[in-house]
PyMOL commands that place a pseudoatom at each C-alpha (Angstrom):
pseudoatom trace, name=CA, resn=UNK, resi=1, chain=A, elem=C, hetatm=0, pos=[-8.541, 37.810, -2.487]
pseudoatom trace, name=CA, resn=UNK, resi=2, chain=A, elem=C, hetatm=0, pos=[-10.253, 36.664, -6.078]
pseudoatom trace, name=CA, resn=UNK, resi=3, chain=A, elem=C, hetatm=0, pos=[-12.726, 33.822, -6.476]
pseudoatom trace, name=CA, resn=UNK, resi=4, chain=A, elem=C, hetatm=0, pos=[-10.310, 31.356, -7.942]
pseudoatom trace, name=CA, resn=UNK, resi=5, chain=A, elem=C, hetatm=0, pos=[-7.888, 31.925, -4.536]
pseudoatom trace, name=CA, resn=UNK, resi=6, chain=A, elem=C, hetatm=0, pos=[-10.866, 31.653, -2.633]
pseudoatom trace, name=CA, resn=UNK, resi=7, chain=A, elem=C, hetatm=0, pos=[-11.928, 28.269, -4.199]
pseudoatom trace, name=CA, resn=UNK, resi=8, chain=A, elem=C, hetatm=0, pos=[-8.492, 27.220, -4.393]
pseudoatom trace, name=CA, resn=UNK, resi=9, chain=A, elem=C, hetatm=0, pos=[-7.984, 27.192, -0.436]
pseudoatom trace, name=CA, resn=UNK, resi=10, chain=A, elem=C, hetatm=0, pos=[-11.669, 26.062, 0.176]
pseudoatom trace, name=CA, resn=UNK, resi=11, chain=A, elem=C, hetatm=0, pos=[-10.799, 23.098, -1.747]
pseudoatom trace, name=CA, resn=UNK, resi=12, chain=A, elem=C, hetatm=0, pos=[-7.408, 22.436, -0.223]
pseudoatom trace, name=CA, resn=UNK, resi=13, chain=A, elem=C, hetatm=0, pos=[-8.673, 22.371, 3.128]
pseudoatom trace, name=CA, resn=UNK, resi=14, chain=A, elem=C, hetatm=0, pos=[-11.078, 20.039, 2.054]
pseudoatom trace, name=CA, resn=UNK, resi=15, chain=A, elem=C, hetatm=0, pos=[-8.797, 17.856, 0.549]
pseudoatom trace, name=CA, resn=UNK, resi=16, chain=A, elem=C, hetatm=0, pos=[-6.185, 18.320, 3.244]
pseudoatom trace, name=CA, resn=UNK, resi=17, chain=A, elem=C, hetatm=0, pos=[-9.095, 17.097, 5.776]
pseudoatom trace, name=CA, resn=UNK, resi=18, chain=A, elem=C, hetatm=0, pos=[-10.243, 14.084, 3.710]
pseudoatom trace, name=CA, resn=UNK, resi=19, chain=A, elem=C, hetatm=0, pos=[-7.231, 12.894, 2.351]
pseudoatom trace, name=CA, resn=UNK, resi=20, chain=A, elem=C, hetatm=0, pos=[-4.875, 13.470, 4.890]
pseudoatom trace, name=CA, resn=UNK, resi=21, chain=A, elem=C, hetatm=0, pos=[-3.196, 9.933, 4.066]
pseudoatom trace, name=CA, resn=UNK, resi=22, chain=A, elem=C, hetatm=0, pos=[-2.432, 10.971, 0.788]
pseudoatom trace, name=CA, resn=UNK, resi=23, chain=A, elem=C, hetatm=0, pos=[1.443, 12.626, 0.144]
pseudoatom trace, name=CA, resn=UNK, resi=24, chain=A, elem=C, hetatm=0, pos=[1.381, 16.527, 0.020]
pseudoatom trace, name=CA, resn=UNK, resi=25, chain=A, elem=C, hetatm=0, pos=[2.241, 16.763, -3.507]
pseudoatom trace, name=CA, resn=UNK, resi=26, chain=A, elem=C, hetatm=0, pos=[-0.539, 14.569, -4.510]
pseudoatom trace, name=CA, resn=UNK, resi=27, chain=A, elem=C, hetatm=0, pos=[-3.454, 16.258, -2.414]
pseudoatom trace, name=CA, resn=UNK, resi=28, chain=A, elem=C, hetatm=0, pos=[-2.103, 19.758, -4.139]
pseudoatom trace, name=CA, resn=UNK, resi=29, chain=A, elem=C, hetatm=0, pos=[-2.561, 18.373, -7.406]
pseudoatom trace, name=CA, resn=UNK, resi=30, chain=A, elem=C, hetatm=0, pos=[-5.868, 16.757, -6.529]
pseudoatom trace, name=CA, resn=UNK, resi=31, chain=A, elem=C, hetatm=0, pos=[-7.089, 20.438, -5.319]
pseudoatom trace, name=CA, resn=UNK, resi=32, chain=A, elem=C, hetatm=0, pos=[-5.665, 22.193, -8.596]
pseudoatom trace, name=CA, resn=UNK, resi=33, chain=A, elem=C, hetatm=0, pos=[-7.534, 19.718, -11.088]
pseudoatom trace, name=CA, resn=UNK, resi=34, chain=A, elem=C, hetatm=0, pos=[-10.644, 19.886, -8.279]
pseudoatom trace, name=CA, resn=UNK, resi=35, chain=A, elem=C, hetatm=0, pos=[-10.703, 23.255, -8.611]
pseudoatom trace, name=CA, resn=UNK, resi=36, chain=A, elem=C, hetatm=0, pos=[-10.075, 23.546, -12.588]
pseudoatom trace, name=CA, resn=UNK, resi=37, chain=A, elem=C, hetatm=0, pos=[-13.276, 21.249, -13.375]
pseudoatom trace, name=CA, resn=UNK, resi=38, chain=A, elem=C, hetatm=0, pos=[-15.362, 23.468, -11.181]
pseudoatom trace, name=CA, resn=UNK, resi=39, chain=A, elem=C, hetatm=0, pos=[-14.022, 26.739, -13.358]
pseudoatom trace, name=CA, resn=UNK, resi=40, chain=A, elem=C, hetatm=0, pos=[-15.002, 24.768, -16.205]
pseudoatom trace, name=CA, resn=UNK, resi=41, chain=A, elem=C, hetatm=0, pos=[-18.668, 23.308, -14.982]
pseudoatom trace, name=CA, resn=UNK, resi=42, chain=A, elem=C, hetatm=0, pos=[-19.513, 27.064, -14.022]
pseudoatom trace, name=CA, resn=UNK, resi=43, chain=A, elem=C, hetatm=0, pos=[-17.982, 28.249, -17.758]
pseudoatom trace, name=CA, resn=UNK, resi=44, chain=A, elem=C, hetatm=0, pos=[-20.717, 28.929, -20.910]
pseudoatom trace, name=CA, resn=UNK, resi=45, chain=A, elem=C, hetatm=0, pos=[-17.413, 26.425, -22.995]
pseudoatom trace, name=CA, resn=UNK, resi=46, chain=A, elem=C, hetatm=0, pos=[-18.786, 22.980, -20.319]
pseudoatom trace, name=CA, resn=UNK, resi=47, chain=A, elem=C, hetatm=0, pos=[-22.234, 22.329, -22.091]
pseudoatom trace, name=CA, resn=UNK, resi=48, chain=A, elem=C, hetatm=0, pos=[-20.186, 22.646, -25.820]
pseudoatom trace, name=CA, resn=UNK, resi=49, chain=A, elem=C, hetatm=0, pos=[-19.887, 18.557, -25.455]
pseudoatom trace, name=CA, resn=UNK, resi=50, chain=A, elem=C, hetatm=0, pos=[-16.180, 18.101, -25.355]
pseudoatom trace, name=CA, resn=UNK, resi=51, chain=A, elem=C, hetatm=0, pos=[-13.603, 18.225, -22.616]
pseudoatom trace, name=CA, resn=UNK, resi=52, chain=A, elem=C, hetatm=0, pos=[-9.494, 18.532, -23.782]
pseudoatom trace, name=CA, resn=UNK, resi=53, chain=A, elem=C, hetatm=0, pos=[-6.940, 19.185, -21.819]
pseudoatom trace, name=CA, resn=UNK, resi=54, chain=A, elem=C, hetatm=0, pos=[-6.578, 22.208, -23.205]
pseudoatom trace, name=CA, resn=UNK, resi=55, chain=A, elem=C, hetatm=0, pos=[-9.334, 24.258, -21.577]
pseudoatom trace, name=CA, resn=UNK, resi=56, chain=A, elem=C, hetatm=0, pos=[-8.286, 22.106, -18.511]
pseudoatom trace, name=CA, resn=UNK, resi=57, chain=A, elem=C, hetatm=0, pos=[-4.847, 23.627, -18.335]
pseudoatom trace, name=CA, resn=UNK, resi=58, chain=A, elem=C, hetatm=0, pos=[-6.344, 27.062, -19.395]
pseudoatom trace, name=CA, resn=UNK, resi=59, chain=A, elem=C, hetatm=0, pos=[-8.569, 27.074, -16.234]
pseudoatom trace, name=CA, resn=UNK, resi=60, chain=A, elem=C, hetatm=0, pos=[-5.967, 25.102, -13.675]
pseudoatom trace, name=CA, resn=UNK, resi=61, chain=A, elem=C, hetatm=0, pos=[-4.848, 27.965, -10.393]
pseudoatom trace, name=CA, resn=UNK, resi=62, chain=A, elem=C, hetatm=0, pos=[-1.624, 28.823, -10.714]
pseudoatom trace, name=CA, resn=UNK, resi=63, chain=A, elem=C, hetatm=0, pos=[1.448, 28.212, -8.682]
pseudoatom trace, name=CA, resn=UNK, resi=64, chain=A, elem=C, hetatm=0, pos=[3.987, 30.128, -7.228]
pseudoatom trace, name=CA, resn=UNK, resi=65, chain=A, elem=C, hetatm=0, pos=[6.693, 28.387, -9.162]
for i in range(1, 65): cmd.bond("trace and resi %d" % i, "trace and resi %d" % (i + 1))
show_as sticks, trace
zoom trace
């Protein structure tokens, strides 16, 4: 497996531990945007001063639909 799968399930577990209260569909989403601001804190793009939602979706894990 790749870094990004790796983080991806490290994250859902987390989340799936935490915020077990929270509907399914909701604690997946949580993970993917979890997991997309931590690509983009560990990018050189982060420090440039702006966030859009455009490098958000650029970096977000993808699904299997």
């Amino acid at each position: 497996m790749n870094h990004e799968t790796d983080l991806l399930l490290a994250v859902r577990q987390l989340v799936d531990t935490h915020f077990s209260r929270l509907r399914r569909t909701v604690r997946k989403n949580l993970s993917r945007l979890t997991c997309a601001f931590l690509q983009l804190a560990l990018s050189v793009r982060f420090g440039y001063g702006g966030l859009h939602l455009t490098s958000i979706a650029r970096v977000l894990p993808e699904g299997k639909r």
